[in-house]
N, C-alpha and C positions, 0 to 999 in steps of 0.2 A: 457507686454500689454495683455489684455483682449483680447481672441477671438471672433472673429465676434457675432459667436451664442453664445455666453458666457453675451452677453451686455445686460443689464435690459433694459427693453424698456420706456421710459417717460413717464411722463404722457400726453404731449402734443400729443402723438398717439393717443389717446384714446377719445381727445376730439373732433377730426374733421378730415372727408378725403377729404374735402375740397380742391382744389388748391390754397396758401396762401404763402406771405414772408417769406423768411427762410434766417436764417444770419449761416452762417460759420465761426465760430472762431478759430484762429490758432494761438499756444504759443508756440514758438519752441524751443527747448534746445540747438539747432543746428543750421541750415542754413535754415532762414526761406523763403527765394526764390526757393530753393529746396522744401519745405514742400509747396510753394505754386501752384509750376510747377505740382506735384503729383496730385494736390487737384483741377488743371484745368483738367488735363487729365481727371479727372475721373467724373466732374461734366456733362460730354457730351452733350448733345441736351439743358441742362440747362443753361440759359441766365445771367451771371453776370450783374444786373442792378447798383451795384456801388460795390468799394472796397475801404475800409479804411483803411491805416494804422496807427495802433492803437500806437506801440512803436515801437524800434528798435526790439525786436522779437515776434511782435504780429498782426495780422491782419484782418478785416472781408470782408469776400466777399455775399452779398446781392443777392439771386435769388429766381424767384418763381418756384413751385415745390406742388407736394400733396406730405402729409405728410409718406402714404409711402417708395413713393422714397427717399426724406428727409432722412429716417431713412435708409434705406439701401444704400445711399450714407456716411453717417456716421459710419455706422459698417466696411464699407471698407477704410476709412481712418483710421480708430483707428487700425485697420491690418496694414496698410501701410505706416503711420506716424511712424516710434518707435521714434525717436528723439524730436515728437513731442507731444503735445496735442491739443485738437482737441475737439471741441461741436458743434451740429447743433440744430439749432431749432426755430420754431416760431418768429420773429420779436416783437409779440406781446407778448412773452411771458419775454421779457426781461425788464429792468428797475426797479430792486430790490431795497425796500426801509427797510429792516432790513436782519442783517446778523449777524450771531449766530455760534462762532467759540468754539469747542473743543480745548483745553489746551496742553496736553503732544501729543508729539510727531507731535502735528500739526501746533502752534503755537510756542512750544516751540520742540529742539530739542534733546529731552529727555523723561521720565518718569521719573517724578521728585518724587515720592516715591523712586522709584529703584535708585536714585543718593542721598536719603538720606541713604540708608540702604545700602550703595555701602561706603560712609562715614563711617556709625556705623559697617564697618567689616561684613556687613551679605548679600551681594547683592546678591551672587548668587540663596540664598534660597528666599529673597522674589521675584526678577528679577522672577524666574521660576514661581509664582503663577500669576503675572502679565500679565506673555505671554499668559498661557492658559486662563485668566479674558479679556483678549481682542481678542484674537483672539473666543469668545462665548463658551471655552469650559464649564466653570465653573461659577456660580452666582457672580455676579458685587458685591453684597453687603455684600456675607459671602466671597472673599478675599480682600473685601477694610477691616474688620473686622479684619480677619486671620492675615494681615498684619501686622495691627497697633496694632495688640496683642506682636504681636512680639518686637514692639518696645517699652515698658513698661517701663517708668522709665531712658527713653533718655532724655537727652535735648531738649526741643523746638529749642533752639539757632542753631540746625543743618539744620533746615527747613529755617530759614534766612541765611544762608549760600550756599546753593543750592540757593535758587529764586536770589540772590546777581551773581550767577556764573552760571546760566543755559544759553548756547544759542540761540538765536531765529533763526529760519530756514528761508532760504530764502524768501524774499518777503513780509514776517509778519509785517515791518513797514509800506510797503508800500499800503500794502492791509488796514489796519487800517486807513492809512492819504489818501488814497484815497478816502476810502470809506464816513467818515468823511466829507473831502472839497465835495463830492457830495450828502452830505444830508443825508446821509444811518446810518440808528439807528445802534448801534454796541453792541453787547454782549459776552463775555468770561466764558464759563461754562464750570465747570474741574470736575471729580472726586479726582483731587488735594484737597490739601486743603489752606486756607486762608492765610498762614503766605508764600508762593508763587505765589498762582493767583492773589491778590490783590496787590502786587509790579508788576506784569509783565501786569494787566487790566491797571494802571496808567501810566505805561515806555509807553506803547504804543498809551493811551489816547479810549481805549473801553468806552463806554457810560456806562455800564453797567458789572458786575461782579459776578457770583454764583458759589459756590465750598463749597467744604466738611469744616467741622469743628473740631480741634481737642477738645478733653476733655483734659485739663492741670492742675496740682495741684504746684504748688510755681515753674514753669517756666517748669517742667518736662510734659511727657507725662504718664497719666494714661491706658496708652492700651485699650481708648474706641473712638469711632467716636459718636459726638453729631447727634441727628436727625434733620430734613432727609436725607436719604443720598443722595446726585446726582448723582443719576443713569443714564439707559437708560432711561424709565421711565419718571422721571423725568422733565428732561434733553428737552423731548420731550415737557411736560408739560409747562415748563418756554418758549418755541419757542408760544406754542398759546397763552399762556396767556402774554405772553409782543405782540403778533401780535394783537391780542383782542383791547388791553390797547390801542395802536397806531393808533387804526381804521383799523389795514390792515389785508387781509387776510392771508393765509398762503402760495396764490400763491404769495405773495409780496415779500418773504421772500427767503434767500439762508442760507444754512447751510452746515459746514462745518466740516468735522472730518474724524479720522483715524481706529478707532475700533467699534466692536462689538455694544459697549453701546452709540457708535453714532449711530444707524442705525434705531430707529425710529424717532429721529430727523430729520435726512438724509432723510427719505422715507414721514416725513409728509411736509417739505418744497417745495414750489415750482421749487427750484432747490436745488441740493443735491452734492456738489462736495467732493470726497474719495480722503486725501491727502497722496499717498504712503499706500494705504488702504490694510488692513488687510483682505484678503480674502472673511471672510465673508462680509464684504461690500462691496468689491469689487465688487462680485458675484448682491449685488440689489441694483447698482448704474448705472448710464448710462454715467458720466461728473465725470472725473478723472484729476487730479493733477500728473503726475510721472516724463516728465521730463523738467517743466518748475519750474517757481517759484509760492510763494503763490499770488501775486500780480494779477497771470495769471486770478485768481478768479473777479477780476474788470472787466475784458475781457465779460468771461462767463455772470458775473451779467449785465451786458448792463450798467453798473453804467458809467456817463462821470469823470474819474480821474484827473479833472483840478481845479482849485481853480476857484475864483471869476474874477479875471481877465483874463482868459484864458489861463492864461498860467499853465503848467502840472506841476503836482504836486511830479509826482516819481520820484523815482533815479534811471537815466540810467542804464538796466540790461549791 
């Protein structure tokens, strides 16, 4: 867990000290009447004016509050919860109408370069350019390069073979089919590339799909990546410009990822959830992901996870 003073502060600080509704969400990994016992104690002199619960381990509790204490009612849960996650914020700042999810290790539970080259016998040497590529050591676009140099004159057919066998991490379907039966545009953007994110954008029904491209000559790999690459950059770029295209702003929007080259996507969304986040986003993020599922993100987005008929759409954690 993030320490107190370690927590990026939101944006919704910044826009009002107003006294104003504030919702408390709570996704617990564990015993969420324990995480909600914690979470009365320490709301004190503040008045629960409704509590919902959301699924078998998810909840909100509704009070008003100025936005400082807000926030420093929130830095001391995220101390206090570990079993749990935990978001406060604004009432009005909820009800996200597009959501824009990073690929490896977020969605899927992998780095799916590092399970093709983990195949072709070489994972440990490209694995290692990866870790330092996400965690910000090193430029996003000379080791997506460096990498795929490496693999010169591979088979394509091994990148259908990983997307065919990668896992998807907890809650990824449910966060997709929730999102979906509540209206909420969907988009999947990788520095993966095509011959993976576009089976795993369709297994899961994303509205939407962007990733890297390889350069292939009679089925093989040419050790080159076609332009643009999807970067951080990027990455951030397709979040305004499909938010633009939809009529909505970018406070509409949630965005979702684990590294480095998420983090200006992460930081121009109006909410920004770091899933198992890699330090440096960790660090300017305030709405984390560590010990629930991905689904937990429906919670946070204010999105209702029910079909047309009312009745819910997930599957029981």
């Amino acid at each position: 867990m993030t320490a107190p003073g370690q927590a990026q502060a939101p944006k919704w600080l910044r826009r009002s000290s107003a006294s104003q509704p504030f919702v408390a969400t709570v996704c617990s990994g564990g015993d969420l009447d324990r995480a909600l016992a914690a979470l009365g104690a320490e709301l004190g002199e503040l008045q629960v004016s409704a509590q919902r619960r959301l699924a078998a381990n998810a909840c909100d509790l509704t009070f008003e509050s100025q936005p400082g204490r807000a926030w420093a009612l929130f830095q001391t849960l995220r101390e206090k919860l570990c079993d749990a996650d935990v978001y406060v914020q604004p009432v009005s700042e909820r009800g996200k109408r597009l959501l824009i999810c990073d690929m490896d290790m977020t969605i899927v539970a992998a780095e799916t370069l590092d399970e093709v080259a983990a195949a072709l016998g070489m994972g440990e040497r490209i694995a290692a350019i990866t870790a330092r590529a996400m965690h910000g050591e090193i430029d996003f676009n000379e080791a997506l390069r460096e990498r795929i140099a490496m693999l010169a004159g591979q088979p394509e057919q091994v990148f259908h073979d990983v997307a065919r066998q990668v896992r998807l991490n907890p809650g990824a379907e449910n966060l997709v089919a929730g999102a979906t039966a509540a209206g909420v545009h969907t988009i999947l953007i990788s520095g993966g590339f095509t011959q993976v994110a576009q089976p795993i954008a369709r297994r899961l029904g994303f509205d939407e799909v962007h990733c890297n491209r390889l350069e292939l000559e009679s089925g093989q790999l040419t050790g080159r990546v076609r332009e643009p690459i999807i970067n951080a950059d990027l990455k951030c770029q397709v979040l305004q410009q499909r938010a633009q295209a939809r009529g909505l702003t970018l406070r509409d929007c949630c965005a979702i990822g684990d590294g480095a080259n998420d983090l200006p996507m992460l930081t121009a969304a109006g909410l920004g959830i770091g899933y198992h986040a890699k330090p440096v986003l960790r660090a300017a993020t305030s709405c984390h992901i560590d010990a629930s599922d991905l689904d937990s993100a429906l919670y946070f987005m204010g999105v209702d996870p029910t079909d047309n008929s009312g009745d819910t759409i997930l599957n029981s954690p």
